[in-house]
C-alpha angles and dihedrals in degrees: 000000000000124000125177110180119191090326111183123184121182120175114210115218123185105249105225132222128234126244128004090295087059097051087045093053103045090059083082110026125033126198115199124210104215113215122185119215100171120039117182108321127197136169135110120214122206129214125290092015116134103202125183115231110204145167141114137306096288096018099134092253094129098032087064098033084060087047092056087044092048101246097116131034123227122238091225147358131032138294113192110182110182098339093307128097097237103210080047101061104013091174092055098042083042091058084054106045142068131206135195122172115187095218097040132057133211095193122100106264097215093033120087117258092255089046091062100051082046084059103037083048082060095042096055096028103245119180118241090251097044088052094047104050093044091049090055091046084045093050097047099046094039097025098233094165093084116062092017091123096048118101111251087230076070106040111110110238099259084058101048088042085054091044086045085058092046088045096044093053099040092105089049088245107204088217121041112190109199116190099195096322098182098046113135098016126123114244093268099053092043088055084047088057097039094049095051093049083061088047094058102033080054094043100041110019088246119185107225125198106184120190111194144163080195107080105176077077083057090049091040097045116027142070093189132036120196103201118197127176119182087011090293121116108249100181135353125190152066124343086228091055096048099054086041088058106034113011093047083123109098141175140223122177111203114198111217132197097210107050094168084083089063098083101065097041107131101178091178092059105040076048101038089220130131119253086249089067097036130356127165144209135190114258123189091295094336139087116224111214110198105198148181095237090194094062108028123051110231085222095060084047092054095038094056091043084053089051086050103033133007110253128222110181131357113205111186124206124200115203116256140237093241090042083064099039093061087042089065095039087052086050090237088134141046114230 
């Protein structure tokens, strides 16, 4: 479905000189400072994934999601999006793709909201039973109808972000390319907009690339995460993969009645394991057990902690995906 092969994309900027003599001099000589956005980029996407797309502020994130929509063109190698080179044949690639940015919108700002996705069927030539099909799927799994007959100029944002899906997905794009589509949005609109990307993923088979600073969407939405950090891939695979290689630490808190007993805990030696595979420390009346669940069962933890103390509550804490994602960019782990 999508194939990038060794892409490359440097921008070229004009270094400026300091001071008048500077200016002066750079009329007739120009030195250029070379960035590279893009280095050597490789990954293919299938159909009906749905893959987040993450990395810092500069990453390189958006530079590559406008080669693969065929605004840009890369400096080298090669972006294959359905069988068509997308900077190549822009109409084509454009019929086939969707695009929703959180912070732009594609609706008419003075027009209703059912005026627009009259116009956008024109625009794309949809057929009256297409549209209409698709309009009654959009409204059940966003809720439109609701506000259909307001302006878009008046629409809140968690409504515009849900009419800019719907919009978006009127034409059945094959690729729907989504840069943090729930910013911005309250917890019950986020899970509206999440929901529906499964919905539509499920209906229509649809491929998802998701690009996010949130990353419980990332948690909520995809089976497969691509990080890049300086325009480089750092890691590409499975959600389930990542936290078993790298968020197999995990946390259980244990209240206790009797906190007296704490001082003299010693949870290496009652587990005859090294600090690198458990390790504790004394919270307000409870005592935090930091633990390599691959290795130590939370149930012999929590066993060892009732012969010493009587316990009064266990609260157990998996590592997260953000909680991984700062530890690579931190380089505290190899990937």
């Amino acid at each position: 479905m999508i194939i990038l092969e060794n892409v490359c994309k440097e921008f070229k900027t004009v270094k400026k000189q300091e001071g008048l003599k500077g200016a002066f001099k750079g009329l007739f000589s120009r030195e250029f400072t070379v960035k590279k956005a893009v280095d050597n980029m490789t990954f293919s996407i299938n159909k009906g994934e749905i893959v987040g797309y993450i990395g810092a502020n500069g990453a390189g994130k958006s530079t590559t999601i406008k080669m693969m929509t065929g605004i840009l063109t890369p400096s080298s190698g090669k972006v294959i999006v359905d069988g068509i080179i997308p900077y190549e044949n822009r109409t084509e690639n454009a019929k086939k793709i969707g695009v929703v940015f959180g912070q732009r919108t594609q609706l008419w700002w003075d027009l209703a909201l059912r005026e627009t996705f009259t116009v956008l069927k024109e625009i794309y030539q949809i057929s009256k039973e297409d549209f209409q099909y698709r309009m009654k799927f959009l409204d059940e799994v966003l809720g439109l109808d609701e506000f259909m007959a307001t302006p878009v100029r008046s629409l809140s944002l968690g409504q515009r972000m849900r009419a800019d899906l719907a919009a978006s997905l009127l034409h059945n794009p094959q690729i729907l390319y989504l840069d943090e589509p729930t910013i911005g949005l309250d917890v019950m609109v986020k899970e509206k907009v999440r929901k529906a990307i499964k919905e539509i993923n499920k209906e229509f088979g649809t491929t998802v690339i998701l690009t996010t600073h949130d990353l419980n969407d990332i948690e909520e939405l995809c089976n497969r995460i691509i990080i890049i950090d300086n325009g480089r891939k750092m890691y590409d695979g499975s959600i389930e993969d990542i936290k078993s290689s790298f968020g197999y630490m995990s946390q259980v808190e244990i209240k206790v009645k009797n906190n007296d007993k704490l001082k003299s805990f010693n949870i290496n030696e009652l587990l005859n394991f090294s600090k690198e595979n458990v390790f504790s420390e004394e919270g307000e009346g409870a005592i935090i057990v930091t633990f390599n669940k691959n290795k130590i069962p939370v149930s012999d933890i929590i066993h060892v902690v009732m012969k010493k103390c009587h316990v009064l509550d266990v609260s157990i804490k998996e590592t997260s995906i953000e909680e991984i994602v700062k530890k690579i960019y931190r380089n505290e782990v190899n990937v």
